[in-house]
C-alpha positions in Angstrom: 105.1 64.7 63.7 105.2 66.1 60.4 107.7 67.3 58.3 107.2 70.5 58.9 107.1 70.4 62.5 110.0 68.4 63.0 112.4 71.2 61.2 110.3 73.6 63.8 111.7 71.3 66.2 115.0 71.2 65.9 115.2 75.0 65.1 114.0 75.3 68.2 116.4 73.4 70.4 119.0 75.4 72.5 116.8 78.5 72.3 117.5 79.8 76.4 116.6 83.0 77.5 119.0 85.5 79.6 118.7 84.9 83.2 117.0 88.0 83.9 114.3 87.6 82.2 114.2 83.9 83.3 113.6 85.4 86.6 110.4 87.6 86.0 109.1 85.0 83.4 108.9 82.0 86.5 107.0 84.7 88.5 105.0 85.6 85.6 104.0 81.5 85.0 103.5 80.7 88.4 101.3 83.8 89.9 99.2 82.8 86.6 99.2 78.7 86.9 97.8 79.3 90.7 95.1 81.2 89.4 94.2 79.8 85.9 93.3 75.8 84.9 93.6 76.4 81.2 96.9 75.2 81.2 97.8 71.3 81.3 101.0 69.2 81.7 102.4 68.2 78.2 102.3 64.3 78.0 106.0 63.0 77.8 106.3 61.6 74.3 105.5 65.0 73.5 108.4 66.9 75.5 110.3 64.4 73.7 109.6 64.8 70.5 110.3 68.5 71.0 113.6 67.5 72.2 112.9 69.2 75.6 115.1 67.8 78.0 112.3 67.6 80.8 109.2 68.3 82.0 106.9 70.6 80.0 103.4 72.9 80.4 101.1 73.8 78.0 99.4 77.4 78.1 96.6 77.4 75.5 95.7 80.7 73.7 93.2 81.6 71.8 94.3 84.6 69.3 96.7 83.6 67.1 94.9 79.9 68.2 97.8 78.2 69.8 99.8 77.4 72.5 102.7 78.2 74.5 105.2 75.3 75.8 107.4 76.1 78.6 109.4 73.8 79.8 110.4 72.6 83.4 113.2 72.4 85.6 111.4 70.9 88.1 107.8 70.5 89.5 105.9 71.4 92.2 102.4 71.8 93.6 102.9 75.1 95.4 105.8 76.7 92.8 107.8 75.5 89.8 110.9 76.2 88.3 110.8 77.0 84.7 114.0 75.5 82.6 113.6 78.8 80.1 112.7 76.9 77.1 109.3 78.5 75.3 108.1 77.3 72.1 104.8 78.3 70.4 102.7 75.5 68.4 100.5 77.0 66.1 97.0 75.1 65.6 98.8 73.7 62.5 101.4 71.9 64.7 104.0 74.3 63.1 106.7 74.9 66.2 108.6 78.2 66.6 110.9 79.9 69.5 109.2 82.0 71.7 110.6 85.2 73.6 109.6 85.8 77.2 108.2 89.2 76.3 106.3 87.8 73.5 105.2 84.7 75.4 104.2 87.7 78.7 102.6 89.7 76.0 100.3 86.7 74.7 98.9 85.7 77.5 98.6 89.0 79.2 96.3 89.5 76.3 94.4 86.3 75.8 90.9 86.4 76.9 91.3 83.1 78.9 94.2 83.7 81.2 93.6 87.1 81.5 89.7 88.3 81.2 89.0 91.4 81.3 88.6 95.0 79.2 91.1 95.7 76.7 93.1 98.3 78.7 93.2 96.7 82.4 95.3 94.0 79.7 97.3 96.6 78.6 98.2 98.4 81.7 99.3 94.5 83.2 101.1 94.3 80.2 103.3 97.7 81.0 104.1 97.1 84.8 104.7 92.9 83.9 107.4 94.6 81.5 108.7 97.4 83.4 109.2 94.5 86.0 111.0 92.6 83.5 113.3 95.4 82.7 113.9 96.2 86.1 115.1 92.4 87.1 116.9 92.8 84.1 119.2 96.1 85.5 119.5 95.3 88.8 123.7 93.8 89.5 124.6 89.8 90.3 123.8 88.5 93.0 125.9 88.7 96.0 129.1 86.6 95.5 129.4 86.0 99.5 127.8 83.2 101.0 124.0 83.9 102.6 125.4 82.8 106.2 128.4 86.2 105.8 125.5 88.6 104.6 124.8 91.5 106.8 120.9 93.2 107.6 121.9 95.6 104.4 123.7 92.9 102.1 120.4 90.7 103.3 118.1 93.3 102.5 119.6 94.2 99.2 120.2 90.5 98.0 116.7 90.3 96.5 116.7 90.8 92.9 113.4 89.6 91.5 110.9 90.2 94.4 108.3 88.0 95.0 108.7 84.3 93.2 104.5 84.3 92.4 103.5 88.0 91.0 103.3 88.8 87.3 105.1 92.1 87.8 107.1 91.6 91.7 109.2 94.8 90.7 106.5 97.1 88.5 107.0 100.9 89.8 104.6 103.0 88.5 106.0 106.5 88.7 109.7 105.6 89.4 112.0 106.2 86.1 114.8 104.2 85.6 117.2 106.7 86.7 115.9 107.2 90.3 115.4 103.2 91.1 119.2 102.7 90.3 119.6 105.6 93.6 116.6 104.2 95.7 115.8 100.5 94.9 117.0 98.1 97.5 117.8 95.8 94.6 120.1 97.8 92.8 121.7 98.7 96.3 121.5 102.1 96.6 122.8 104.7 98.6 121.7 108.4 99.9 121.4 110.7 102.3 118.2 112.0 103.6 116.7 115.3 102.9 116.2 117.8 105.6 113.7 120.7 106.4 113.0 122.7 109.4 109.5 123.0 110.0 107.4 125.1 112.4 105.6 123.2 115.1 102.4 123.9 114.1 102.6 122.7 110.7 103.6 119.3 112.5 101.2 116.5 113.6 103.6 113.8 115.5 102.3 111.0 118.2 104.5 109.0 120.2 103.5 105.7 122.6 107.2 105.6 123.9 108.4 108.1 126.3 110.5 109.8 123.7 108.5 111.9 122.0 108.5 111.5 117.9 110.3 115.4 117.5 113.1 113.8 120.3 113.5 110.9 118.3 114.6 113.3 114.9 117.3 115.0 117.1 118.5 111.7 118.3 118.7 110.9 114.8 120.5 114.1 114.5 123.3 113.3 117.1 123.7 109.8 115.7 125.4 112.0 112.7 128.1 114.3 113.0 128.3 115.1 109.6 125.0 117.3 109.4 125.1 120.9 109.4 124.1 123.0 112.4 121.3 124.5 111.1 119.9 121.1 112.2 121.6 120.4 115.3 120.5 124.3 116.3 117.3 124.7 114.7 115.7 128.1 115.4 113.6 128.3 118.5 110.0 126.7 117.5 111.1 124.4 115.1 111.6 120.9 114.4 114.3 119.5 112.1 112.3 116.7 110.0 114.0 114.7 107.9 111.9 113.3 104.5 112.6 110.7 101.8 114.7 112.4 98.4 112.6 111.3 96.2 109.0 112.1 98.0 110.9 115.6 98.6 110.0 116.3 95.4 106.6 115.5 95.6 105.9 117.1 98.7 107.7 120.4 97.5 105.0 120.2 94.3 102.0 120.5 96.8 100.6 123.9 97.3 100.4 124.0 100.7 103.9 122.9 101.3 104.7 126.5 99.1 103.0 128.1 100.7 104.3 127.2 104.1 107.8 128.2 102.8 106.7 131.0 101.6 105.5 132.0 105.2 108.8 130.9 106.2 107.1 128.0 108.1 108.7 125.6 106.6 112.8 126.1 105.6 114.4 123.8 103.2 118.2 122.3 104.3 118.0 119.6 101.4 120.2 116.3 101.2 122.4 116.4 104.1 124.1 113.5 106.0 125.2 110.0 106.3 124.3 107.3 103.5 120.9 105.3 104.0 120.4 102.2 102.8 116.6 100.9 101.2 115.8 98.0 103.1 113.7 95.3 101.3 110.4 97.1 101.1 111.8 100.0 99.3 110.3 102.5 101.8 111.4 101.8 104.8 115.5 102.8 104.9 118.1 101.8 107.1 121.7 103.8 108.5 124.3 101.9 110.7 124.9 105.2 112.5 121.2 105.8 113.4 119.3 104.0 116.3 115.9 104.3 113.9 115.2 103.3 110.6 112.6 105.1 108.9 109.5 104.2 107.3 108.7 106.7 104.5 105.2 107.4 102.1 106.3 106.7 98.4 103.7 108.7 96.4 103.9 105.5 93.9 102.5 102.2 93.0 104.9 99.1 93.7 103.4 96.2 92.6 99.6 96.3 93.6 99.8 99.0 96.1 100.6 102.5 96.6 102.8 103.3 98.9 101.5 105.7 101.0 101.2 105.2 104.9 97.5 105.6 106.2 97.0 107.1 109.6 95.6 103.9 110.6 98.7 102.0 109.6 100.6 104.3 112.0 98.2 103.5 115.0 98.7 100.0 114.7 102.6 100.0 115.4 102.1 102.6 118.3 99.5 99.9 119.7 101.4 97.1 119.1 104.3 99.1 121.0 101.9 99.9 123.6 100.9 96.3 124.4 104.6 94.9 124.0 105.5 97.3 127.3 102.7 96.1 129.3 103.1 93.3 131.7 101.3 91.3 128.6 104.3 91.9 126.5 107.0 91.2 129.2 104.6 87.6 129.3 105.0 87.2 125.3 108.8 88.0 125.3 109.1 85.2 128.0 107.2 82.6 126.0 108.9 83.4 123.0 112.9 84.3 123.7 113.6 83.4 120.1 111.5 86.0 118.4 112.3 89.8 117.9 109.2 92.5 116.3 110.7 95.6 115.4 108.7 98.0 116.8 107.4 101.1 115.7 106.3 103.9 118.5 106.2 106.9 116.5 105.5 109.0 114.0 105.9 112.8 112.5 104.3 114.0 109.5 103.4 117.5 108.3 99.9 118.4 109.4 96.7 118.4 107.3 94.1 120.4 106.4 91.8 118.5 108.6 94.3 118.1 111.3 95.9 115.2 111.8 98.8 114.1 109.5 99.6 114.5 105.9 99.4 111.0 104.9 102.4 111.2 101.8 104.6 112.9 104.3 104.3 110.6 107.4 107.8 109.2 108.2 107.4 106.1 110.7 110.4 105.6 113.2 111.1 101.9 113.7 113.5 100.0 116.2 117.3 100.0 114.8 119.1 96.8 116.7 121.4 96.7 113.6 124.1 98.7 114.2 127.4 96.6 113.0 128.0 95.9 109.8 130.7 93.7 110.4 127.7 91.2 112.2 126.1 88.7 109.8 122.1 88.7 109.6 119.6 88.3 110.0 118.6 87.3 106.7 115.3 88.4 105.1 113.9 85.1 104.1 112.9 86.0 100.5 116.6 87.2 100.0 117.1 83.6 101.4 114.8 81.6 99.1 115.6 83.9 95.8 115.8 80.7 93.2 119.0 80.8 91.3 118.5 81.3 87.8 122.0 79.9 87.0 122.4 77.8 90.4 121.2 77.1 93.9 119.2 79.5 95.9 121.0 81.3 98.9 119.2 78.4 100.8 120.0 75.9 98.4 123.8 76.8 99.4 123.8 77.0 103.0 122.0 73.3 103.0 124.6 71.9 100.2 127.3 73.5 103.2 126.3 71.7 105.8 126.0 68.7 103.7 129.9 68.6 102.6 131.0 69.1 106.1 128.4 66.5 107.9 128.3 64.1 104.6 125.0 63.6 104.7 122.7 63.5 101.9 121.2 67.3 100.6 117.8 65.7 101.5 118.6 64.7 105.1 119.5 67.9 105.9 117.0 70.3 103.9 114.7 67.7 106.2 116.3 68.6 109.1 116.7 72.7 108.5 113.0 72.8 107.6 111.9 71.3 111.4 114.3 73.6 113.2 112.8 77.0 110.8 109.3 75.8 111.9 110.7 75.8 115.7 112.1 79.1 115.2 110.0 81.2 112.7 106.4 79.7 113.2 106.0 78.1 116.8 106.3 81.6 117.9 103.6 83.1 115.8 101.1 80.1 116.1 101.6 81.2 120.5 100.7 84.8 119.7 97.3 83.9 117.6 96.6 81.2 120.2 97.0 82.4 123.2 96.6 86.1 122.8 94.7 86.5 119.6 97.6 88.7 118.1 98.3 88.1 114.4 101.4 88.6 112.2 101.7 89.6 108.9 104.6 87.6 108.5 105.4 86.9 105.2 108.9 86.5 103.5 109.6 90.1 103.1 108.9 90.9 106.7 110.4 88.0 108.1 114.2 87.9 109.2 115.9 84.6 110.7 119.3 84.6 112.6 121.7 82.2 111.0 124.2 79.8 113.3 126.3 77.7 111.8 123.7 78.0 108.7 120.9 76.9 111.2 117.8 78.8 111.9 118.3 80.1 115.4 116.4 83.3 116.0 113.1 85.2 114.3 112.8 89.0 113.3 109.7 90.2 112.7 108.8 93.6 111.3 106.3 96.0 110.0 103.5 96.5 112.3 101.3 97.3 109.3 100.5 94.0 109.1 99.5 93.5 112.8 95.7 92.7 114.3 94.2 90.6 116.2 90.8 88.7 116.6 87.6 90.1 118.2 87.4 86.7 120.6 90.6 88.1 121.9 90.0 91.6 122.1 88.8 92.0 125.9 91.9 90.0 126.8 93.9 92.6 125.0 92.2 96.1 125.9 93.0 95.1 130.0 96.5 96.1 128.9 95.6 98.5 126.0 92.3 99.9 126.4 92.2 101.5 122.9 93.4 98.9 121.1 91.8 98.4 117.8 90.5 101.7 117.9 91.2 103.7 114.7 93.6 101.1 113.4 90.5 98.3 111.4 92.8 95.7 112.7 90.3 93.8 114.3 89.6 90.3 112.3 87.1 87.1 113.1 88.8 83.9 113.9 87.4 83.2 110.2 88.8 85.8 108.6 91.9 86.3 110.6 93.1 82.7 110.2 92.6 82.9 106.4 94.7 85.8 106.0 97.1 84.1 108.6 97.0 80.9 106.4 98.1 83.0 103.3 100.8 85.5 104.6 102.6 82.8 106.7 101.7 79.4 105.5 101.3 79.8 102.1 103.3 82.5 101.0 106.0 81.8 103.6 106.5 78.1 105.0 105.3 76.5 101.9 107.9 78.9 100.0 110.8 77.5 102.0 109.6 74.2 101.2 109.2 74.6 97.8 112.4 76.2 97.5 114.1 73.1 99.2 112.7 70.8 97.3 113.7 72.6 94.2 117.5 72.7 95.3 118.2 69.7 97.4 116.9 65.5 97.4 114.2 66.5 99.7 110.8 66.6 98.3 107.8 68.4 98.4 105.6 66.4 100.1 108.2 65.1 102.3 108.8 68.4 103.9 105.4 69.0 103.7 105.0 65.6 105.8 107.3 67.1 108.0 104.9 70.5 108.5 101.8 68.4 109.5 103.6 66.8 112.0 105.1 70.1 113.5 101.5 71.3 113.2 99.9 68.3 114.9 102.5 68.4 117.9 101.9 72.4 118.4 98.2 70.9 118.8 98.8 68.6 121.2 101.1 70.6 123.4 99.1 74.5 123.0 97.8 75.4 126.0 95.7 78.0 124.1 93.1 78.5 121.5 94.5 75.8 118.8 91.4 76.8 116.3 94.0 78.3 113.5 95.9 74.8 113.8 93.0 73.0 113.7 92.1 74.2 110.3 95.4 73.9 108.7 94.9 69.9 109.7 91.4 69.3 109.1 90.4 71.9 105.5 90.3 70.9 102.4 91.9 73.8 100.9 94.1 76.9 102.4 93.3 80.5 101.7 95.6 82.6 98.7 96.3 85.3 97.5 95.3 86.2 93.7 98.6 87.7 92.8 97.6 87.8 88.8 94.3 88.8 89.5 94.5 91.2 92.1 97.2 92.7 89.0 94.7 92.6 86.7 92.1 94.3 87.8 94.9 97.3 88.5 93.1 97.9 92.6 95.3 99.1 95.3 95.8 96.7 97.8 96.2 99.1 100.5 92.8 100.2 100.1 90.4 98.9 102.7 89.7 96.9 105.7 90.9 93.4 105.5 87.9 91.8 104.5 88.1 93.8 101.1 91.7 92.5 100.7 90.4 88.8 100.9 88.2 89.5 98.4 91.0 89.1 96.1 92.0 85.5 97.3 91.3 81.8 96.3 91.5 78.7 98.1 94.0 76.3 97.2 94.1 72.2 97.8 95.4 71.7 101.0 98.4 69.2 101.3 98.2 68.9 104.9 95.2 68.2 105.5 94.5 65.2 107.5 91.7 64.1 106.0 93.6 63.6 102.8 95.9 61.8 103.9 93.2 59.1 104.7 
């Protein structure tokens, strides 16, 4: 090393980053690494010559020509953890501290990591930095320990979304001022807004023998602190309650005017008991109320905009259909572990071609969490949050158990993982294999129960994300005889499994692993040894259609999501069937497969 260099060098040491942005930077590095092979792993006489106290990756760029060094806290295949430490070294070996937002802005630019017209760059850039900013605002993390958090404190606990996205907490359209009222991470707080609508502006379908307009007044009685105008609403209407914020949107639409200028529709405003965002943003929970609400958000969170489709709706009123058959009383029996919050109904405002107004749909969904004084469950992504300044939530509940048993982090994180499998995947693996039924199950919609810090129970929400396979489907319509039918739910065993492979493997099982190997003695491929196994006993013993298993044993690669790209390109997730949504995925090498472990 030259002179030169070597001064660069020791300027450089110390230079750490706040927490905050810490956290968006790791998601930013990681949703990239997946996707991009430019990078490479700085040899170690280099880390040490630029006194960085571990591992170290290099991100190559080509204007200014350069690279950017970040170093490690640990490594991983599936997910690293990123020490903080970013240093740029100029073609002329001249060293120099790097910012995250400089570093972000870089790369978001360069025309090897991110390809692409100028202003698909620029508009990553903006949401990747608008994440930043809003990781950056949201409070501490909970001081209580993950086993004492309740559904709310669970749901809330999640400050930088998802651990591989370039911008997990973008919201176009959102300012600053209404995420700090409505963000589950910065735990807020309202009350709902209230109209009284005429019946025939409505359009409301129900599968459960409450009807959707029933459900709002139970809603209604669960609160004593609304006015009468809604517990008495005038004869032919329906008191409907709507999201604050899409109030406002919904009170900018012409037809909406004009309905209340008929007197069709009668405005009450914010009224009532405090709601809670849950996880998702959209969907808001009240202790008092024996439904949670799923709303439309006329606005982009991440890759997709939020705005319920009619077919989304028909898939939870399906699902709810099937689960009261005698088929579902058969699934609840094979599986007494697992809970899916279902969702019967819906009402929305009615629209011009009939059916509902997509941005004013409000979904009702089953409320079983009614106490807050009773823990869990925990949402598992709140659960596997990495600690920017210490342990995950999981991380702690595993050093816990090993101060009171005395054995070793490792032993235990071991141990923990094979019981989660047994509770959060043998249940899922039944459904696709003996009933074709698929879960969207990844670590925002899953919950587990918690005893004694052990995995004892599964929740499972957001029908959205239901389908099942066409080999299964005349097994299914004997008990639903529409099923499929204006929901495009319906997947190949190809294509299903693939998107099962991402959403619950991938994203979900391998994230818990990862997660415990980056707090605790265990190691990645340990607990990944400990997966195949699971995965080759569920084989042995599955009475049922074992083809999903049998891929994740025998491929060469699993099926991923493109985070980074998917960004990139600035499409909306929600669009289309799911064979459009795959189009945005990539294979990855596949660490349980058999056939390399030969």
């Amino acid at each position: 090393m030259n002179a030169h260099a070597r001064k660069s060098a020791q300027e450089t040491q110390g230079f750490q980053h706040d927490t905050a942005d810490l956290a968006g930077l790791s998601a930013f590095l990681n949703a990239l690494m997946r996707e991009w092979d430019g990078w490479y792993h700085l040899p170690p006489e280099q880390t040490d010559s630029l006194a960085l106290p571990g591992a170290a990756v290099a991100l190559p760029v080509v204007s200014p020509r350069g690279e950017i060094i970040a170093g490690l806290r640990q490594d991983g295949a599936f997910r690293r953890s990123f020490s903080g430490r970013l240093i740029w070294r100029g073609d002329d070996g001249a060293l120099a501290p790097l910012s995250a937002h400089t570093a972000i802005s870089l790369l978001c630019f360069d025309t090897g990591a991110s390809p692409g017209p100028a202003q698909k760059q620029r508009q990553l850039l903006a949401r990747v930095l608008d994440s930043l900013q809003t990781i950056a605002a949201s409070p501490e993390p909970l001081p209580e320990p993950a086993t004492e958090w309740n559904f709310v404190d669970a749901e809330q606990a999640l400050r930088s979304g998802h651990p591989m996205h370039p911008n997990p907490r973008s919201r176009d359209e959102m300012s600053p001022e209404d995420a700090q009222r409505f963000a589950p991470e910065m735990r807020g707080r309202f009350p709902l807004f209230w109209v009284l609508a005429e019946r025939s502006v409505l359009s409301q379908e129900s599968a459960a023998d409450r009807s959707a307009e029933e459900m709002c007044t139970a809603l209604i009685a669960s609160d004593d602190t609304l006015p009468g105008a809604l517990r008495r609403p005038p004869e032919g209407f329906v008191a409907l309650p709507w999201h604050p914020w899409q109030a406002a949107r919904l009170l900018a639409r012409p037809d909406v005017a004009g309905w209340i200028a008929q007197g069709r529709l009668r405005i009450i405003g914010e009224a009532g008991r405090d709601w809670a965002p849950t996880g998702s943003m959209r969907s808001v929970h009240g202790w008092h109320a024996p439904y949670m609400l799923k709303f439309s958000l006329s606005l982009r969170l991440t890759n997709s905009r939020r705005v319920l489709a009619p077919k989304e709706v028909a898939r939870g009123e399906q699902m709810y259909r099937l689960f009261q058959s005698p088929l579902g009383a058969q699934i609840r029996a094979e599986n007494p572990e697992m809970t899916i919050l279902q969702e019967p109904a819906h009402i929305a405002l009615r629209g011009a071609d009939g059916g509902p107004l997509a941005e004013s749909i409000a979904v009702f969904r089953e409320n079983p969490f009614r106490d807050p004084a009773q823990p869990g469950p925990v949402m598992l992504a709140s659960l596997c949050e990495e600690g920017t300044a210490g342990l995950s939530p999981l991380g702690a509940v595993i050093e816990t158990l090993s101060c009171s048993s005395g054995r070793g982090t490792g032993e235990i994180a071991q141990d923990w993982f094979a019981r989660f499998l047994g509770v959060a995947l043998a249940p899922l693996l039944r459904l696709r294999a003996r009933h074709g039924l698929l879960m969207g199950a990844h670590q925002q919609n899953m919950m587990i129960g918690l005893c004694d810090g052990w995995p004892a129970r599964l929740v499972v929400r957001d029908c959205q994300g239901t389908g099942h396979l066409t080999t299964f489907h005349d097994h299914l319509a004997r008990y639903v005889p529409d099923i499929g039918a204006f929901a495009e739910n319906e997947a190949s065993p190809e294509l299903g499994d693939g998107l099962f492979c991402y959403y619950v493997i991938v994203n979900n099982m391998m994230n818990v692993a990862s997660t415990l190997a980056l707090d605790t003695g265990a190691t990645e491929a340990g607990l990944h040894d400990v997966l195949r196994r699971f995965l080759q006993e569920q084989r042995a013993t599955e009475p049922g259609d074992t083809g999903l298993i049998d891929m994740l044993l025998t491929a060469p690669s699993l099926t991923s999501k493109g985070n980074y790209r998917t960004s990139l390109s600035g499409v909306n997730e929600a669009a289309g069937d799911a064979s459009g949504q795959l189009a945005a995925f990539l294979m990855l090498p596949n660490p349980l497969s058999q056939e390399t472990q030969k």
